[in-house]
PLY file of the C-alpha trace (Angstrom):
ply
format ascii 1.0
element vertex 280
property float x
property float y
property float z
element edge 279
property int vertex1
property int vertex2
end_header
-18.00 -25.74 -0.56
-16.69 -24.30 2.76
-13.63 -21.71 3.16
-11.56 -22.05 5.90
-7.81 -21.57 7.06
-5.72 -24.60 7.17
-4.40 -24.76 10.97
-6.29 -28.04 10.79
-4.59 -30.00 8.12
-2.06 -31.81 7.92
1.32 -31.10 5.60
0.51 -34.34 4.15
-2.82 -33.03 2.80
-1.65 -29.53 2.10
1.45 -31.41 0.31
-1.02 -33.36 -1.95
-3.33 -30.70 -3.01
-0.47 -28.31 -3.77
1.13 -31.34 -5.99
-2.07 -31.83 -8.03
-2.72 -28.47 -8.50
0.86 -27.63 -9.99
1.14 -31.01 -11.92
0.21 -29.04 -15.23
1.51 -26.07 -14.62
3.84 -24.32 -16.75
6.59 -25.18 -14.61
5.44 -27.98 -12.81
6.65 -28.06 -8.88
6.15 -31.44 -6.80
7.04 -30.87 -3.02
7.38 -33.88 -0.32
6.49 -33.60 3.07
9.82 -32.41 4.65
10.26 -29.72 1.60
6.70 -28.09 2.84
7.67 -28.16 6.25
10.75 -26.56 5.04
9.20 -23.84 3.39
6.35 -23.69 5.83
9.09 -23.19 8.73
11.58 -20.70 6.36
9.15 -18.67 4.65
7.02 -18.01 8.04
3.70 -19.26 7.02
1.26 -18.89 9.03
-1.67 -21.57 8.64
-3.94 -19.86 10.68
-3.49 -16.74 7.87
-3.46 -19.68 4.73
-6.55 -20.48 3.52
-8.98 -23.34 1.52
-11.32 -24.72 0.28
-12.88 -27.66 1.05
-15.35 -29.71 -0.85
-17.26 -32.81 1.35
-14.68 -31.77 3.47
-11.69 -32.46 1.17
-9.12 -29.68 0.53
-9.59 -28.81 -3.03
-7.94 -25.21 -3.24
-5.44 -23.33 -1.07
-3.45 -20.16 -0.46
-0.43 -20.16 2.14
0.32 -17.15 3.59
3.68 -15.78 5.21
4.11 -12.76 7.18
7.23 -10.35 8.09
7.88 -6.92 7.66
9.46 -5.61 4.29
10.60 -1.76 4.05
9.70 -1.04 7.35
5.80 -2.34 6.38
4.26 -5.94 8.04
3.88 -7.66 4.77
1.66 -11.31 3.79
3.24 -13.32 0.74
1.23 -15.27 -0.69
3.55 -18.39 -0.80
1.63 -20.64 -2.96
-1.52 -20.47 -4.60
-3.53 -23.91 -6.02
-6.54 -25.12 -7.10
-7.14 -28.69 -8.08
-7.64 -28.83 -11.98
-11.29 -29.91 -11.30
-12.83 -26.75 -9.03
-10.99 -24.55 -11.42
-12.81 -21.46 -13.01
-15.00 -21.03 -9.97
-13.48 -17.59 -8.54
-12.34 -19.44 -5.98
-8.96 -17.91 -5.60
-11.38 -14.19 -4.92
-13.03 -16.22 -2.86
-10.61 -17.25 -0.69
-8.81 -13.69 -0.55
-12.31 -12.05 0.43
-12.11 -14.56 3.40
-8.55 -13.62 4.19
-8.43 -9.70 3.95
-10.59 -9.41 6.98
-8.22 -11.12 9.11
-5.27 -9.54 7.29
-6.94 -5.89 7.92
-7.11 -7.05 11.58
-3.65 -7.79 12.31
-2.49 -4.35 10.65
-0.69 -5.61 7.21
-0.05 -2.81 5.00
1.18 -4.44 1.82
0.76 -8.10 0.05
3.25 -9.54 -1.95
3.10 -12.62 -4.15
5.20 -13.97 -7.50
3.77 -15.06 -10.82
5.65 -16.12 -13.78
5.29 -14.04 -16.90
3.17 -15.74 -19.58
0.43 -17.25 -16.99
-1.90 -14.36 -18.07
-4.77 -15.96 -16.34
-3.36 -15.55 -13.31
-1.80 -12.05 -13.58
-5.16 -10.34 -14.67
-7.21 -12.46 -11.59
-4.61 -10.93 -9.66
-4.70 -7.28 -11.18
-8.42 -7.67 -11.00
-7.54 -7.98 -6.95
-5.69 -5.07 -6.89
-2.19 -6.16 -7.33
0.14 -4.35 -9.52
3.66 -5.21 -10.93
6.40 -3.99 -8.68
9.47 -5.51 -10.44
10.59 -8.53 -12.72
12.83 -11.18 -11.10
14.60 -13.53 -13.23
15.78 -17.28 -12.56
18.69 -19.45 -13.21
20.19 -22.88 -14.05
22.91 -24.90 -15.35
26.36 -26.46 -14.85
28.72 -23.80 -14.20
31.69 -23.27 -16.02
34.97 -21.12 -15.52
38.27 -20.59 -16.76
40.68 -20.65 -13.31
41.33 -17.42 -12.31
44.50 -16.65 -9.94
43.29 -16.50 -6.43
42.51 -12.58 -5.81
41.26 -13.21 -2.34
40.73 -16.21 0.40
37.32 -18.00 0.61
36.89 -18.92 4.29
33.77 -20.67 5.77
31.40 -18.41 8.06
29.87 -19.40 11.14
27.51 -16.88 11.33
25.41 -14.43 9.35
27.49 -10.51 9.38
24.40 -9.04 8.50
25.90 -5.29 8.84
28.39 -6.20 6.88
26.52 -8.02 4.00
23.76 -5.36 3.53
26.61 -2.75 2.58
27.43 -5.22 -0.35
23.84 -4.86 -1.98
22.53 -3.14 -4.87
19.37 -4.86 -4.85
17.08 -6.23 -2.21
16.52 -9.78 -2.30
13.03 -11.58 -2.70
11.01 -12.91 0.01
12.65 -16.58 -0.06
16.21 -15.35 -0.29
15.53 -11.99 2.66
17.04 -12.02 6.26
14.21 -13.27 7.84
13.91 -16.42 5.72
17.80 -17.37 5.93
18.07 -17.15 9.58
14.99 -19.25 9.82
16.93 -21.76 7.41
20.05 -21.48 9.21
21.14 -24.92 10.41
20.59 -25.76 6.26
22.98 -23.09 4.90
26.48 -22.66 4.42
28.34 -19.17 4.21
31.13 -17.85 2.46
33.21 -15.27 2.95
36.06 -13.62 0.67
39.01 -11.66 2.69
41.58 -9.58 1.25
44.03 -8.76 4.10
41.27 -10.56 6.55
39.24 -7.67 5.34
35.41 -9.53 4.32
35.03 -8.12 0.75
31.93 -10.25 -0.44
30.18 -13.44 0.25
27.82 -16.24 -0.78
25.20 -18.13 0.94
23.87 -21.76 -0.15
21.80 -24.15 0.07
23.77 -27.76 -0.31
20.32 -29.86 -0.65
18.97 -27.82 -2.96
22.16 -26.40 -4.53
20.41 -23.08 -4.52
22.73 -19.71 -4.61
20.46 -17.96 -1.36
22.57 -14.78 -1.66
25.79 -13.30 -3.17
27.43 -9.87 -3.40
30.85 -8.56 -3.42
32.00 -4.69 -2.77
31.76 -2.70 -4.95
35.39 -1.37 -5.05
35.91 -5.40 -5.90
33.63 -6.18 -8.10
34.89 -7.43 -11.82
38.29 -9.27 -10.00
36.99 -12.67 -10.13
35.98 -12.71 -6.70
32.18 -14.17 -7.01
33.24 -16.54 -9.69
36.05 -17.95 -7.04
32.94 -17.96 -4.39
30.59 -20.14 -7.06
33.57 -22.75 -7.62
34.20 -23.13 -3.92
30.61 -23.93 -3.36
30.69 -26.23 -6.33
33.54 -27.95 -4.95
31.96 -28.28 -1.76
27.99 -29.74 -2.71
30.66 -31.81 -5.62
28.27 -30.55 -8.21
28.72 -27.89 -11.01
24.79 -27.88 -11.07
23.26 -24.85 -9.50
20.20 -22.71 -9.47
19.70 -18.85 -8.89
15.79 -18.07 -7.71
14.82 -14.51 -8.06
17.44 -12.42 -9.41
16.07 -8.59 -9.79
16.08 -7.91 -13.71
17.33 -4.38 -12.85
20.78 -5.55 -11.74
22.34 -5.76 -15.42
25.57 -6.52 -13.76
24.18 -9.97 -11.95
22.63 -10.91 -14.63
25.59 -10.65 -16.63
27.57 -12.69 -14.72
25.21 -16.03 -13.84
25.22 -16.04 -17.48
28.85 -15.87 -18.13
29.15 -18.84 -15.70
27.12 -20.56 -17.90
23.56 -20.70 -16.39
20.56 -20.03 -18.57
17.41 -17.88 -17.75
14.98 -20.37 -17.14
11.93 -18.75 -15.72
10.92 -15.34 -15.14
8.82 -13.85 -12.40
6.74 -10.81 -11.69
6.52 -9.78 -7.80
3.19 -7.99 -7.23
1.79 -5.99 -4.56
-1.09 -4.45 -2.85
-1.12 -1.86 -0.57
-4.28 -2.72 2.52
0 1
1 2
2 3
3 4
4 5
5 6
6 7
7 8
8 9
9 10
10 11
11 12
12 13
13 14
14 15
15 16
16 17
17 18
18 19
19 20
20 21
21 22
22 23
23 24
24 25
25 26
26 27
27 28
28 29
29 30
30 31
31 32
32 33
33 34
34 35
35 36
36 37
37 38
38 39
39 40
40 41
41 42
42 43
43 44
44 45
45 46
46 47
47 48
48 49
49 50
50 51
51 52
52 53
53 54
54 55
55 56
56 57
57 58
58 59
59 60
60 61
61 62
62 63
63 64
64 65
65 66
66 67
67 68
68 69
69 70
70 71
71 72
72 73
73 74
74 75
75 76
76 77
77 78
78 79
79 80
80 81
81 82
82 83
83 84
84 85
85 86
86 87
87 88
88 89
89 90
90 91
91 92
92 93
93 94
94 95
95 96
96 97
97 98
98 99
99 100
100 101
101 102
102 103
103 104
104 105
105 106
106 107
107 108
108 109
109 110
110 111
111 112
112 113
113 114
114 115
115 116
116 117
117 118
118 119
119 120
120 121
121 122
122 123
123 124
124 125
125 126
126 127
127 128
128 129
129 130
130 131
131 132
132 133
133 134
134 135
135 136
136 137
137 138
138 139
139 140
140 141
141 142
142 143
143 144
144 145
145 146
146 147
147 148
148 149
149 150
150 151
151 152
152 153
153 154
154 155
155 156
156 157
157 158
158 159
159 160
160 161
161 162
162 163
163 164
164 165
165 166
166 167
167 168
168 169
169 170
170 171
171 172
172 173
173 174
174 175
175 176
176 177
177 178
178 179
179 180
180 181
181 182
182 183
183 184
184 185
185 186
186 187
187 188
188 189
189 190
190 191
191 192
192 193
193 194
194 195
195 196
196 197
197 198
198 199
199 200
200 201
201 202
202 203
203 204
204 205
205 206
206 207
207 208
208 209
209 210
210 211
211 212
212 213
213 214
214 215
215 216
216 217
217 218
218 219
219 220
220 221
221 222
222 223
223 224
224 225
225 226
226 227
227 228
228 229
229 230
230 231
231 232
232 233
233 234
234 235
235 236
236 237
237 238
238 239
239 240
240 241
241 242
242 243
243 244
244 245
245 246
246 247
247 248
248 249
249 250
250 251
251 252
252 253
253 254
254 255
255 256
256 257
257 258
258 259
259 260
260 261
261 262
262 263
263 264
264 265
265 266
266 267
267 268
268 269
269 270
270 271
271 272
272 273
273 274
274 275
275 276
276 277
277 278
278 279
């Protein structure tokens, strides 16, 4: 078996290993070509930084890597990891990272990040066992949303563009790689954004995902907060994909208070996720 990054392959082949490696997996995740290339493009992965394995010269096994900087620190995330069920138990995911950290070491990354759901034990000690440790739990959601109407407290308008200084002031927690800046203004021309104005003052907002019906991002001020304001973004954006089916990715267990209310909407906790890292 040979190790070697994957600047070579196509997303076809990339696409087909990752979907027979996930096929069993606790939650089982099937990606077409133009979803990869989605991700791939969004996420920044680098192929020349992803890595596999190849058998014969088939891809068997591969990790895709992104790269940005996080806190200040140029950061990898390990975007996806798979191995096809038959090359399993081989080491092959150490394998692959002993290839990588040279390269990694090279370009001057400081920290690795990745996500794991809880309960896939196998993978959270082989990644402890690489020096990874917890740095917070992220939680995920689903369902069909439903709210009592609320009198209008402010007006939804449609953004144009992103008002990043603006937005950041709204946070109490920092998003994950897939919902962060640098992801959403790669997946611009695919988003919509929402703002709510009280006397055409922006007071909160929400960022989606039609195809996917994916919240990206939502936070209100916090002298606003409790009003009904986020619940009146979430029905806008359910009026406008004409679904009341959404999904949350990634929701940091700290904040109590979003939690709180993706389940009063009536979404369920699907999934939980650990993000790890390692400091280089």
């Amino acid at each position: 078996m040979e190790i070697a990054t994957l600047e070579n392959c196509t997303i076809a082949d990339i696409a087909d290993v990752l979907n027979a490696s996930f096929s069993d997996y606790i939650v089982p995740l099937h990606l077409n070509i133009e979803q990869l290339e989605y991700k791939i493009v969004t996420e920044n992965i680098h192929l020349d930084l992803s890595v596999g394995v190849f058998s014969s010269g088939q891809l068997v096994g591969f990790m895709l890597h992104a790269l940005n900087i996080v806190d200040g620190k140029l950061s990898t995330y390990n975007a996806a990891t798979g191995i096809i069920p038959a090359y399993r138990s081989r080491g092959l995911v150490g394998k692959m990272y002993h290839y990588l950290l040279p390269k990694l070491k090279t370009l001057a990354v400081e920290q690795m990040l990745l996500e794991v759901i809880i309960g896939n034990n196998a993978a959270i000690r082989a990644y402890e066992k690489l020096g990874y440790q917890v740095n917070r739990t992220l939680d995920c959601f689903k369902g069909s949303v439903e709210t009592a109407k609320k009198s209008c407290t402010s007006t939804i308008r449609e953004l144009q563009d992103f008002q990043w200084d603006q937005f950041v002031c709204f946070w109490t927690i920092r998003p994950s790689w897939q919902n962060a800046i640098p992801t959403l203004e790669k997946a611009r021309p695919y988003l919509t954004i929402l703002g709510a104005f009280i006397d055409e003052k922006l007071i909160g907002y929400l960022i989606y995902n039609a195809n996917s019906k994916k919240i990206q991002q939502i936070a209100i001020s916090s002298v606003h907060r409790r009003k009904g304001i986020a619940t009146q973004l979430v029905q806008t954006m359910t009026r406008q994909i004409n679904s009341k089916e959404i999904y949350v990715l990634n929701v940091d267990h700290i904040s109590l208070e979003a939690i709180s209310f993706f389940k009063q909407l009536g979404l369920v906790d699907y999934l939980a996720q650990f993000e790890m890292k390692k400091f280089l």
